[in-house]
ROTORVEX-231615 format. One record per residue (C-alpha): z, x, y; residue in three letters. Coordinates in steps of 0.02 Angstrom, whole numbers, plus 50000, padded with zeros to 5 digits. Each point is the difference from the previous one (the first is absolute). Layout:
<nodes>
ZXYala ...
</nodes>
This chain:
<nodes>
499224984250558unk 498314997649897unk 498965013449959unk 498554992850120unk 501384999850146unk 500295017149966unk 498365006450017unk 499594989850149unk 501565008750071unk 499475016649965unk 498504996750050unk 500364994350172unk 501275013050025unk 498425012849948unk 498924993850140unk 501385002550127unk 500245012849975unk 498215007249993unk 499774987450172unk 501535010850073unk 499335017949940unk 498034996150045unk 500284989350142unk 500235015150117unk 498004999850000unk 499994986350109unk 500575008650141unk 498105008950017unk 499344981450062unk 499894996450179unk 500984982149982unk 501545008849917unk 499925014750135unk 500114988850142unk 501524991649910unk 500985015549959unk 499685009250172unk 500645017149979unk 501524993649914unk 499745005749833unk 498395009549993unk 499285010050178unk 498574992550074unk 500185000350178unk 501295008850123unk 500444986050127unk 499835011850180unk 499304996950151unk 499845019050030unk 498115002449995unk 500125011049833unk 499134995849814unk 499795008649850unk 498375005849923unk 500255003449803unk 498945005949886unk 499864998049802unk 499635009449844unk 499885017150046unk 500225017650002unk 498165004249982unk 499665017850011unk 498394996250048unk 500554987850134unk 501855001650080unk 499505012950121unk 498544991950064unk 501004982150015unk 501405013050110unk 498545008350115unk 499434979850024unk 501814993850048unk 499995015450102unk 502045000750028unk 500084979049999unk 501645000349874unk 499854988649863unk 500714997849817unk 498955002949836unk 500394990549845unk 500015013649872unk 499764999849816unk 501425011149910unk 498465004949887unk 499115007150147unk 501155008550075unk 500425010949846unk 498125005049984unk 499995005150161unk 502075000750097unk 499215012550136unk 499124983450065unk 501804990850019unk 500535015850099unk 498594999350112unk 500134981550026unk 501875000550042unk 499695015450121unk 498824994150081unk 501064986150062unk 499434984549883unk 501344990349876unk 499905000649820unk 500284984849913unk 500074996249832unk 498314988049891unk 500655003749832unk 499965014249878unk 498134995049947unk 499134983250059unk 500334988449853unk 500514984750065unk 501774992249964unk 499334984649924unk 500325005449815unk 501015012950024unk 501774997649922unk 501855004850067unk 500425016849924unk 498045004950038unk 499954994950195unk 501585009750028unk 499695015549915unk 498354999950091unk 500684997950139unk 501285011450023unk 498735014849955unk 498864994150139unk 501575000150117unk 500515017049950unk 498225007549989unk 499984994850184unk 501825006750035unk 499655017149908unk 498125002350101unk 500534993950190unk 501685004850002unk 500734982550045unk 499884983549893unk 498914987650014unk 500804984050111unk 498774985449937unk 499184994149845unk 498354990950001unk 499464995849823unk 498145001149939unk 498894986750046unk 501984991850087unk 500284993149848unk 501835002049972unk 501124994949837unk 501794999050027unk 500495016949946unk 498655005750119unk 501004992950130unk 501905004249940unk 499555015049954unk 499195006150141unk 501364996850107unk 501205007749901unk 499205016850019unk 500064997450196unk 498194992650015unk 499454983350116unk 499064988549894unk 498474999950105unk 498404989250019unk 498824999150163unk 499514986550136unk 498155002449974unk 498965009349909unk 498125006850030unk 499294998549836unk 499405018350034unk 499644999549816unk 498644990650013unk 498065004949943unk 499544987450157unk 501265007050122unk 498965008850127unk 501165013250127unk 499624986150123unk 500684986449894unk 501815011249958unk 500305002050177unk 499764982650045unk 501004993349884unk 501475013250047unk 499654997450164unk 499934979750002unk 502045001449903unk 500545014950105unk 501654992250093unk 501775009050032unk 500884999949846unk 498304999249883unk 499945010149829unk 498145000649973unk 499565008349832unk 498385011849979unk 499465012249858unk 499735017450004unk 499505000849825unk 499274990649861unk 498994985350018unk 498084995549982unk 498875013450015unk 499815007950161unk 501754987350053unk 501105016150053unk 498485007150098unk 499794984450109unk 501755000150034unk 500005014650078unk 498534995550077unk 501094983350078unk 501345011250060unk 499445005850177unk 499534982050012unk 501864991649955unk 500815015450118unk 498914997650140unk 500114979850002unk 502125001149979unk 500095011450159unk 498764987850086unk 501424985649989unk 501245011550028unk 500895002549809unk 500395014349913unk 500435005449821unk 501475007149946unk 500815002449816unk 500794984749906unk 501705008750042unk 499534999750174unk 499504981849991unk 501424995249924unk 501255008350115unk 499154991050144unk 500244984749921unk 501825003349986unk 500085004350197unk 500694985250081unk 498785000350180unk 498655001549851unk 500234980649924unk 500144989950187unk 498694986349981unk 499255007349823unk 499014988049915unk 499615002149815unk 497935006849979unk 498804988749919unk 499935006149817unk 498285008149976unk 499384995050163unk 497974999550005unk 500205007649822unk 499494989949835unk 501615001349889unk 500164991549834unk 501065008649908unk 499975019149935unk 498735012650018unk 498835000949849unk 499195014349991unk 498975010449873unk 501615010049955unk 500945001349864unk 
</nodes>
C-alpha cells in the first residue's frame, strides 16, 4: 500500500472515530430528539397520566435554592446540580432532597463536553455522581450534560454509574436578558403536556435571569393546575411512563412546542 494510501487511511479512520466520540452532541437538536425518542437519551416519558416534570439547571445557590423551594411551595421537582456546588454548600442537597424534590446530576462544574476528552469526562463525572451520593444520601438517577451537549463518554459513562442520559422536551430560555416572568411562563405553559420535561434555571444566567424565574414560578404553577397537570420528580415521571393504563392512546409531544429551539443553550457561562 503507498504511503499516500496510508495516510488517507488513517486519516479517515481518525475522523470516525472523532464523528463516533463527538457525534453524541447531536442529540441536543430538536430533529435528532424527535428521531431518537426516549430510546437512547430521556426526553419525554410517553403517559397519558396527567403528570410532567419541572427541572431546573445550574444550581445550588445559597443565595437562591430556598427561595426557588418557598416558590414551588411543595410542587416536587428535580434540580440539575453541579458536583462543584454541592461541595461548597452539601447542606443545600440535604434540604432539597428533604424537602421532597430529586437531585439530579449537571456535571461536576459546567464546562461543556465538547472538548473534553475520555479519561477527563469520566473522572469528572464520577466525582459529580458521588458528591451527589455522599450529600443526599441516594445517587443521582439522570445525567443532563451542560448546555446538552453530550460526547460519547458523556453518554457511556453516565450510564454506567446508574445515571439516564437526559435532555428535555422544551425549554424556556429562562436565561434570557429579554425573558420577562411573563414570557417564562408562557413558554412553559404553551409545552406543558403529560409526559413533558421542561427545563428552567435556578441559577446562573443574565443578570437579574434567576430573579425573574422565580418571579415566573407562581405563574407556571398556577397555569399547570388550571389544565389540570401536575409536577412530579423525573423518577415519578418515568415510573408512570412504565405503568401500562399510563401509555393507552399516548402520542409523542411536539418537541419544543411554542418554544424557539435551535440547538444548545448559549449562555454567558463558562
Amino acid at each position: 500500500m503507498s504511503r499516500r494510501r496510508v495516510t488517507a487511511v488513517a486519516a479517515g479512520s481518525a475522523a470516525a472515530a472523532a464523528a463516533g466520540y463527538w457525534g453524541m452532541a447531536a442529540t441536543v437538536t430538536p430533529p435528532v430528539r424527535r428521531l431518537l425518542g426516549d430510546r437512547l437519551v430521556l426526553c419525554w416519558v410517553p403517559t397519558t397520566e396527567p403528570l410532567l416534570a419541572l427541572t431546573f439547571d445550574d444550581g445550588p445557590d445559597p443565595a437562591l435554592l430556598g427561595r426557588f423551594l418557598a416558590a414551588l411551595d411543595g410542587s416536587p421537582c428535580t434540580f440539575f446540580v453541579l458536583g462543584t456546588c454541592v461541595r461548597h454548600a452539601p447542606g443545600l442537597a440535604r434540604l432539597t432532597a428533604a424537602t421532597g424534590h430529586e437531585l439530579a446530576c449537571h456535571g461536576d462544574t459546567h464546562q461543556g463536553l465538547a472538548r473534553l476528552p475520555p479519561r477527563a469526562t469520566a473522572v469528572a463525572l464520577r466525582r459529580a455522581r458521588d458528591t451527589i451520593a455522599g450529600a443526599s444520601g441516594r445517587p443521582p438517577r439522570f445525567y443532563r450534560p451542560a448546555y446538552g451537549v453530550f460526547n460519547l463518554a458523556g453518554w457511556s459513562v453516565a450510564s454506567r454509574l446508574g445515571m439516564r442520559p437526559t435532555l428535555w422536551t422544551a425549554w424556556a430560555r429562562d436565561w434570557e436578558e429579554r425573558a420577562t416572568p411573563a414570557l417564562i411562563a408562557a413558554r412553559v405553559l404553551r409545552a406543558a403536556a403529560p409526559g413533558a420535561i421542561l427545563l428552567l434555571h435556578d441559577a446562573d444566567g443574565s443578570r437579574g435571569a434567576p430573579e425573574r424565574t422565580l418571579a415566573a414560578l407562581p405563574l407556571i404553577l398556577n397555569g399547570l393546575r388550571d389544565r389540570g397537570l401536575r409536577t412530579v420528580t423525573l423518577s415519578e415521571l418515568v415510573a408512570a411512563g412504565d405503568r401500562p393504563e399510563g401509555l393507552r392512546g399516548r402520542q409523542r409531544p411536539a418537541f419544543g412546542a411554542g418554544l424557539v429551539e435551535a440547538g444548545p443553550p448559549q449562555r454567558p457561562h463558562e
